[in-house]
C-alpha positions in Angstrom: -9.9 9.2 -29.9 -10.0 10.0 -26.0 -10.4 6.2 -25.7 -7.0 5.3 -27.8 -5.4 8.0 -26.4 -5.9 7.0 -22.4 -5.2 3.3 -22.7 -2.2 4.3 -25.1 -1.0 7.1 -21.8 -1.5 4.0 -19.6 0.6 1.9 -21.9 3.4 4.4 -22.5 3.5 5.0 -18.6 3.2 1.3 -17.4 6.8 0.7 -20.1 8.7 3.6 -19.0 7.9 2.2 -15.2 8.5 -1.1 -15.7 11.6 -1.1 -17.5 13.0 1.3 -15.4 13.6 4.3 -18.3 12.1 7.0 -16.0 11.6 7.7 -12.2 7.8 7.5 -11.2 7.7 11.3 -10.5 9.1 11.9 -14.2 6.9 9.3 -15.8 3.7 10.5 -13.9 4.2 13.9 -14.8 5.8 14.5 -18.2 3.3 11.2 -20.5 0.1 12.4 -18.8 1.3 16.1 -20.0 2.2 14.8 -23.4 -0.7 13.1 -23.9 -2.8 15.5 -22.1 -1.9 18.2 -24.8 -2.8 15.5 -27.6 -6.4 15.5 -26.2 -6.8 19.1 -27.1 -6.4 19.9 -23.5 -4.4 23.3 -23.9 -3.8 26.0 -21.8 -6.4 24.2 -19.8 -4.1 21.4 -18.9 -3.3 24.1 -16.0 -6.7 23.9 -14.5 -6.7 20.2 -15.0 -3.6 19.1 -13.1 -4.4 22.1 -10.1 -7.5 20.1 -9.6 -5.6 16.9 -9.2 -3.1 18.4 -6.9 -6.0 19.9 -4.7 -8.1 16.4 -4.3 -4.7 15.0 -3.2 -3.3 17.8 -1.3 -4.8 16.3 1.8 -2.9 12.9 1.0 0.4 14.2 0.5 -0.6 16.3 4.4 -0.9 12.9 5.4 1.8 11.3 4.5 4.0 14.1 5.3 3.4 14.2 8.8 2.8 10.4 9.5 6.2 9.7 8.6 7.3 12.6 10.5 5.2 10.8 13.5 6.1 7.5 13.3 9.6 8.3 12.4 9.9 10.2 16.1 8.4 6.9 17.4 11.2 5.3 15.8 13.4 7.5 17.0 12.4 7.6 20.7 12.7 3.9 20.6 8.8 2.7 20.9 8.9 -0.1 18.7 12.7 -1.5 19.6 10.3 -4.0 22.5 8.4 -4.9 19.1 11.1 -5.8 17.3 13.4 -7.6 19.9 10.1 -9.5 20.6 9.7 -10.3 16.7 13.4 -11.7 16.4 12.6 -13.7 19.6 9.7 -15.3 17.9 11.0 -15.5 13.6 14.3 -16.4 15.3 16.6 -16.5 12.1 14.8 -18.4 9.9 13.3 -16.4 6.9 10.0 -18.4 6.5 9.1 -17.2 9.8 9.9 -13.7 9.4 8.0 -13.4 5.8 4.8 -15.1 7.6 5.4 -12.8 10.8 5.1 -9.9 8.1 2.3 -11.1 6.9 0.5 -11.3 10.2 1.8 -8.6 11.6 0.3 -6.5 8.2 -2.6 -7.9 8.8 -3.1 -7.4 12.0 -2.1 -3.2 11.7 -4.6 -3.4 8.8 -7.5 -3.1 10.7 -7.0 0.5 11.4 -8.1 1.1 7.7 -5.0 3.1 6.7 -2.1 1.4 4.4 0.2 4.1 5.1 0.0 3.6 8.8 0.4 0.0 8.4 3.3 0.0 6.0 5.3 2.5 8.1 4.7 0.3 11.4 5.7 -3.1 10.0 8.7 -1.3 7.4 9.9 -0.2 10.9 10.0 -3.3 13.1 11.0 -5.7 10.5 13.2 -4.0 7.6 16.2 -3.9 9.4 15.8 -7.9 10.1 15.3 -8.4 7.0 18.3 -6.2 5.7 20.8 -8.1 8.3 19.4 -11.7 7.4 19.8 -11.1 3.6 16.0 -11.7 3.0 14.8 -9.4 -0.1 13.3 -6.1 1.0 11.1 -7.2 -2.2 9.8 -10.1 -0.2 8.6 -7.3 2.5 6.8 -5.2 0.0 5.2 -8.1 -1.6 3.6 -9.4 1.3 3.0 -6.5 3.5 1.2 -5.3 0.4 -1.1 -8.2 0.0 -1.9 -8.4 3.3 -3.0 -4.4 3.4 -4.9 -4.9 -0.1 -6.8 -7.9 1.1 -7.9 -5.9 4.1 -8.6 -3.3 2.3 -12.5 -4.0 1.8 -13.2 -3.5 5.4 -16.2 -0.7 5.2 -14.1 1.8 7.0 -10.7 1.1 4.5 -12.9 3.1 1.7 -13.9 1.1 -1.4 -16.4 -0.4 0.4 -17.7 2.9 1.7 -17.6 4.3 -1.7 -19.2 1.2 -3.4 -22.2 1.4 -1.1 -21.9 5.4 -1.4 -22.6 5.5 -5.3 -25.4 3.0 -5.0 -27.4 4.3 -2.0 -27.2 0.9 -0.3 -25.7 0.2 3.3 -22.1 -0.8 3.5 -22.6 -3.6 6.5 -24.7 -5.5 3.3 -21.8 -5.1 1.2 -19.0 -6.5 3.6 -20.6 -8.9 6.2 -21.7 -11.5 3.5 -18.4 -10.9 1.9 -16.2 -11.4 4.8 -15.6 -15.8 3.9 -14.1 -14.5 0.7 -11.8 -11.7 3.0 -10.6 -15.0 4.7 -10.4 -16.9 1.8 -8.1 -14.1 0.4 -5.5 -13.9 3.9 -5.7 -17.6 3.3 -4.5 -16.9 0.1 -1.5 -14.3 1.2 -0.5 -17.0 3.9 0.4 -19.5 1.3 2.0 -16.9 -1.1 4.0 -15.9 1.9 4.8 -19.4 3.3 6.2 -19.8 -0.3 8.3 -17.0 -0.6 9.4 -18.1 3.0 10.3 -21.0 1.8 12.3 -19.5 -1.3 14.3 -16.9 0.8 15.2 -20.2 3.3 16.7 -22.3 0.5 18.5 -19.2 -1.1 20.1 -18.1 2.2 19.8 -21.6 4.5 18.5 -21.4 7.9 20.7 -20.0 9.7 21.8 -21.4 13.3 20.0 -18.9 15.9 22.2 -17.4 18.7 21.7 -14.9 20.7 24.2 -12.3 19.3 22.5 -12.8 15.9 19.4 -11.2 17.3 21.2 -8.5 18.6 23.4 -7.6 15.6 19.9 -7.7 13.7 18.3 -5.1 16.1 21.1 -3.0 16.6 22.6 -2.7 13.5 25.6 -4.5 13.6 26.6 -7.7 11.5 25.6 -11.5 12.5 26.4 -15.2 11.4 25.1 -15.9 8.0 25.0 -19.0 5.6 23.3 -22.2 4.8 24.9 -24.0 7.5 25.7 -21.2 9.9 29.4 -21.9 10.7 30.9 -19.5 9.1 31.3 -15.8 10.1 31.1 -12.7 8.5 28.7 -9.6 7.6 25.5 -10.5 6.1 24.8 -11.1 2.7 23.2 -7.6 1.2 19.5 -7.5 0.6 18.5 -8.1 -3.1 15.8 -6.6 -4.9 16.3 -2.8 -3.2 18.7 -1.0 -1.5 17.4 0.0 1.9 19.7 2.1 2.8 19.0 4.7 0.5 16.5 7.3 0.8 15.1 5.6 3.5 14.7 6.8 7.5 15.4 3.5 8.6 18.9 3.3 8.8 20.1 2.6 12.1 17.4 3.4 13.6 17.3 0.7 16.0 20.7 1.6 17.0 20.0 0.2 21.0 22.6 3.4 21.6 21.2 6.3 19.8 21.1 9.5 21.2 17.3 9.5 20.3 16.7 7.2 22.8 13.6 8.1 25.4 12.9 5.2 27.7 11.6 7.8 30.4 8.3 8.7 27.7 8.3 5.6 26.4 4.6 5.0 28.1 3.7 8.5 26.8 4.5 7.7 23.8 2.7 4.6 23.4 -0.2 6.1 24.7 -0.4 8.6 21.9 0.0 6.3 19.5 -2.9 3.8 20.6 -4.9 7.0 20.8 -4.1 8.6 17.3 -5.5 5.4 15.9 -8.4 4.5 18.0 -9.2 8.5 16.9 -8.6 7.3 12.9 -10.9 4.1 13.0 -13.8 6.4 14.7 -13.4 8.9 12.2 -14.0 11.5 14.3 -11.2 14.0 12.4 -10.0 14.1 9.1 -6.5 11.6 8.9 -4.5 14.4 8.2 -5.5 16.5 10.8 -5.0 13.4 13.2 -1.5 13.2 12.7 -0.4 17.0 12.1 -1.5 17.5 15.8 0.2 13.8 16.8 3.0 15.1 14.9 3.3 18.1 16.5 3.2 17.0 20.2 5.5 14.1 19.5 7.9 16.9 18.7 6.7 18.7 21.6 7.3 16.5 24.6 10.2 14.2 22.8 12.2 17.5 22.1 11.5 20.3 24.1 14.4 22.0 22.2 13.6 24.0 19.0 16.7 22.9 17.4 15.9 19.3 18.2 12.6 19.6 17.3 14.4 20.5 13.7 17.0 17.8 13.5 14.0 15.3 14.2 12.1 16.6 10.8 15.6 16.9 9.1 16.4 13.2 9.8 13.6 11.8 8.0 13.6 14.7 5.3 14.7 12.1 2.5 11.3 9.7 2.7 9.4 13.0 2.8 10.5 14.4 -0.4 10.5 11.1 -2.3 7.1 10.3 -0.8 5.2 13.7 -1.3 6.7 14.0 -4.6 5.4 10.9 -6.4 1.9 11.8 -4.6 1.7 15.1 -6.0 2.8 13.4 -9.7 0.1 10.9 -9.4 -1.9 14.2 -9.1 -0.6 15.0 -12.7 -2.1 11.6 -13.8 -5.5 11.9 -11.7 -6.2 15.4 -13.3 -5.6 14.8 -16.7 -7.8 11.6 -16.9 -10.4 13.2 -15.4 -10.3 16.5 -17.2 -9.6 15.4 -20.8 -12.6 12.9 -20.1 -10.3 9.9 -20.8 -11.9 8.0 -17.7 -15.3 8.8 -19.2 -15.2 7.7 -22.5 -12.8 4.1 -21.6 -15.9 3.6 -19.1 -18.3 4.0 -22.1 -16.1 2.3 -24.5 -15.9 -0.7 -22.4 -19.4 -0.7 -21.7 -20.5 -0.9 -25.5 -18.1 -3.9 -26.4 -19.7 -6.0 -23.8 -22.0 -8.1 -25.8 -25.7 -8.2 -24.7 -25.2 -12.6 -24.1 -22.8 -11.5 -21.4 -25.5 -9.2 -19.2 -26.5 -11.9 -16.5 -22.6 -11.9 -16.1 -22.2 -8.5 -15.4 -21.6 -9.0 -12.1 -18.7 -11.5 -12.5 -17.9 -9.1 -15.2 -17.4 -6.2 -12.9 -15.1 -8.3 -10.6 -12.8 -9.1 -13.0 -12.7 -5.5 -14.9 -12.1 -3.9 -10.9 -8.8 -5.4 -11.1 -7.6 -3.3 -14.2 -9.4 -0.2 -13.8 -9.0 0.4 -10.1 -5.1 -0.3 -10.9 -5.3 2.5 -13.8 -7.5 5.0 -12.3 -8.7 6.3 -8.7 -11.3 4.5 -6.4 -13.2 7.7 -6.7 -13.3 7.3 -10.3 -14.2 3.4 -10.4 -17.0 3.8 -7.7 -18.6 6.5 -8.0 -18.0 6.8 -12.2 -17.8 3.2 -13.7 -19.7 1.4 -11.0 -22.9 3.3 -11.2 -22.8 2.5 -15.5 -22.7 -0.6 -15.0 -24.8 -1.0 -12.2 -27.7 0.4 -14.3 -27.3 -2.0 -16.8 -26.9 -4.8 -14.5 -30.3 -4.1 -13.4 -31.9 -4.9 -16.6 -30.7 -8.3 -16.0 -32.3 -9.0 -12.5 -29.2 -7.9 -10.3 -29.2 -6.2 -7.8 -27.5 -3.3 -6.4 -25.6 -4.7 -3.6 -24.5 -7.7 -5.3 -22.9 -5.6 -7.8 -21.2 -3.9 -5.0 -19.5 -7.2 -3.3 -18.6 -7.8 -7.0 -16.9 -4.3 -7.0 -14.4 -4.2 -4.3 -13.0 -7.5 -4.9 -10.2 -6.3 -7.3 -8.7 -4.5 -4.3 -5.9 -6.3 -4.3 -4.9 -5.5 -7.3 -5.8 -1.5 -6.7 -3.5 -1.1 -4.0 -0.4 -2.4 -5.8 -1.3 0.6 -8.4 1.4 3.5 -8.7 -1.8 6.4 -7.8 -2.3 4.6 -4.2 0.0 6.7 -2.0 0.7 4.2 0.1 2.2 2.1 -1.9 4.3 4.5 -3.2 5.5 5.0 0.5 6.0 0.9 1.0 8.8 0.7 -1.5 10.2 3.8 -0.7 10.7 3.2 3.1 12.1 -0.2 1.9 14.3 0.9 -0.8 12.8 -0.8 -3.7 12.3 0.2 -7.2 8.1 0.3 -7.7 9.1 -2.0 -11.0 10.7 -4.5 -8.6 7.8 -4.5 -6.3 5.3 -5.1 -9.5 6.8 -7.9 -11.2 6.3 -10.0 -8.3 3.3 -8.8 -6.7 0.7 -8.0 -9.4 0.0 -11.6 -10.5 0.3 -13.1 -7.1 -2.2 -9.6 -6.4 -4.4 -10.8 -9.3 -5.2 -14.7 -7.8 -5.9 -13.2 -4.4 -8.9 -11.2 -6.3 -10.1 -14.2 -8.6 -9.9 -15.8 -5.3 -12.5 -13.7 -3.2 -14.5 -13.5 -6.6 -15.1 -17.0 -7.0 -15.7 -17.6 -2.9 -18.2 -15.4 -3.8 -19.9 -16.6 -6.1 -19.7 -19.8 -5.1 -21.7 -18.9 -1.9 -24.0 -16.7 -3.4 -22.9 -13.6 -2.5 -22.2 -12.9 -6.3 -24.7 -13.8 -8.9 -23.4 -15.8 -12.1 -26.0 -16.3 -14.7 
């Protein structure tokens, strides 16, 4: 019964998303409730969803006050050298600004945090893309694959959980792993390349000039059209709003009051430090940035009102952020305490026919992509994982290699409605999460079978 009733809560919550019938802080609270209650939970459903809220509480901390820091940074005017240099570089023509995302995402990755890197490239290069016409969509899509794919370095977590909840080191995991990691940016290059190419024939590559770059930067309108000789405001974004909800309107304004050229070395200098501190892991994340945060505030606005105003300003993306986090929480608790997780872990392990054991680790590759997407890392890695590890053994494989097998479906994990950071991609951009999941979760889905199949091509995965 707990088996039916999860995959049937998953079903009921993936419809209502993707066909846009409820907001994801309505669907993730009220179907995991409903069915919660159907499980027999009762009064204990309380209990249950308080222990969700508290593993995530430090999450929601997190995001609360990152985008509270980088929006100051915003603010202050740190990145406006990052962007001008961007435009210089992408010019106008959208190919080059979808691959620059791409690499740019890529390249913020390696501090191991999505949420940092999806705030960092949502700032520099969403207002481009709003003034060029390109799809906000196209932004989510690829800064999302780019963050996934990285996700498997040991210090982005799965691979620090998988090695974890199987006593093995996590350098044995990830350094024989790391030609499928390139296969899969490979991968994400072409996928963006594509879209690129897509957003170039919708909108035409426009003729650069100089005043183009600036209206982009600043705010203003530019040239637009397939053959550039024609003036006018741009054409509006499609797929997502971005000017809604969002703390990045006009904030490259090159005349905002904000404006602090005088600490702009300050500045960047607390930055490079807050995330050297984050990749050696010498404080919790959250604690990081609520003390970032707070001296931001500090030395930017000395005045208590300003100080104020600054937190007001980006009050909108807080909310929205910090309330589907603490939703998910909802979901999290109620799989975990009804014992949904549990028994679909069993379930699936008993219809796996005994033919198919030298396969488990293939196996496990491909079932990562659906249940890291449905259910926490914590609950794949240190719940699943171990299961099937066990019985993997039986079959001559070994630990490790079910481990590399494991973190593979990241890709498709990160694109999953319980990942924060996600959450807070398509909100700073302005796009619906259903938007953002019809065309990223196949294109998610072949970056995975890719880095499964490098893999085990080379070894590093056993087939048979």
């Amino acid at each position: 019964m707990l088996v039916i009733l999860g995959f049937l809560m998953v079903a009921v919550f993936m419809y209502l998303i993707l066909t846009k019938r409820a907001t994801p802080v309505v669907a993730l609270t009220l179907v995991p409730v409903a069915f919660g209650l159907m499980a027999g939970a009762g009064l204990g459903i309380g209990d249950m969803i308080t222990d969700g809220i508290k593993s995530l509480a430090p999450t929601a901390a997190l995001l609360f006050f990152a985008i509270i820091f980088f929006g100051i940074m915003i603010d202050v005017g740190l990145f406006d050298p990052l962007v001008k240099g961007i435009l210089r570089l992408v010019r106008n023509d959208p190919m080059k600004l979808v691959v620059g995302t791409a690499v740019l995402a890529m390249v913020v990755s390696l501090d191991g945090d999505g949420s940092t890197t999806f705030i960092i490239v949502t700032s520099a290069l969403l207002p481009l893309y709003l003034k060029l016409g390109v799809s906000p969509v196209i932004l989510t899509v690829v800064a999302g694959l780019s963050n996934a794919t990285m996700n498997i370095i040991p210090w982005g977590g799965p691979t620090v959980r998988a090695a974890s909840a199987l006593g093995i080191s996590p350098s044995d995991v990830f350094v024989p792993m790391v030609p499928s990691l390139i296969a899969g940016l490979i991968i994400v290059l072409l996928f963006s390349i594509h879209l690129g190419i897509m957003e170039r024939r919708r909108l035409g590559k426009l003729v650069y000039e100089p005043e183009l770059v600036h209206a982009a930067a600043s705010g203003g309108t530019g040239r637009t059209g397939g053959t550039g000789k024609h003036d006018g405001p741009t054409p509006p974004a499609t797929g997502g709003s971005g000017e809604s909800g969002s703390f990045m309107d006009g904030g490259l304004d090159p005349e905002r009051d904000t404006l602090r050229p005088k600490l702009l070395w300050f500045n960047a200098a607390l930055t490079v430090v807050l995330l050297v501190v984050l990749v050696m892991d010498i404080l919790p994340i959250p604690v990081l940035f609520m003390i970032a945060a707070s001296i931001a505030l500090t030395v930017n606005f000395p005045r208590v009102k300003d100080q104020g105003e600054a937190i007001a300003r980006h009050s909108s993306s807080i909310v929205s952020v910090v309330a589907m986090v603490l939703a998910a929480a909802v979901l999290t608790g109620v799989f975990q305490g009804t014992g949904m997780v549990e028994a679909m872990a069993s379930w699936l392990m008993n219809v796996i026919p005994d033919a198919l054991g030298p396969f488990l680790a293939v196996i496990t590759g491909v079932l990562s992509m659906p249940l890291t997407f449905f259910m926490t890392n914590d609950a794949f890695y240190f719940g699943v994982l171990p299961v099937l590890t066990e019985t993997a053994a039986q079959y001559g494989i070994e630990p490790v290699e079910m481990a590399r097998a494991s973190i593979t479906g990241q890709a498709v994990h990160m694109q999953s409605p319980l990942v924060p950071a996600i959450l807070l991609l398509v909100t700073l951009a302005g796009v619906s999460l259903a938007d953002h999941h019809k065309k990223v979760l196949w294109r998610a889905a072949v970056v995975s079978l890719t880095m499964l199949v490098v893999g085990v091509a080379l070894g590093q995965i056993p087939f048979g």
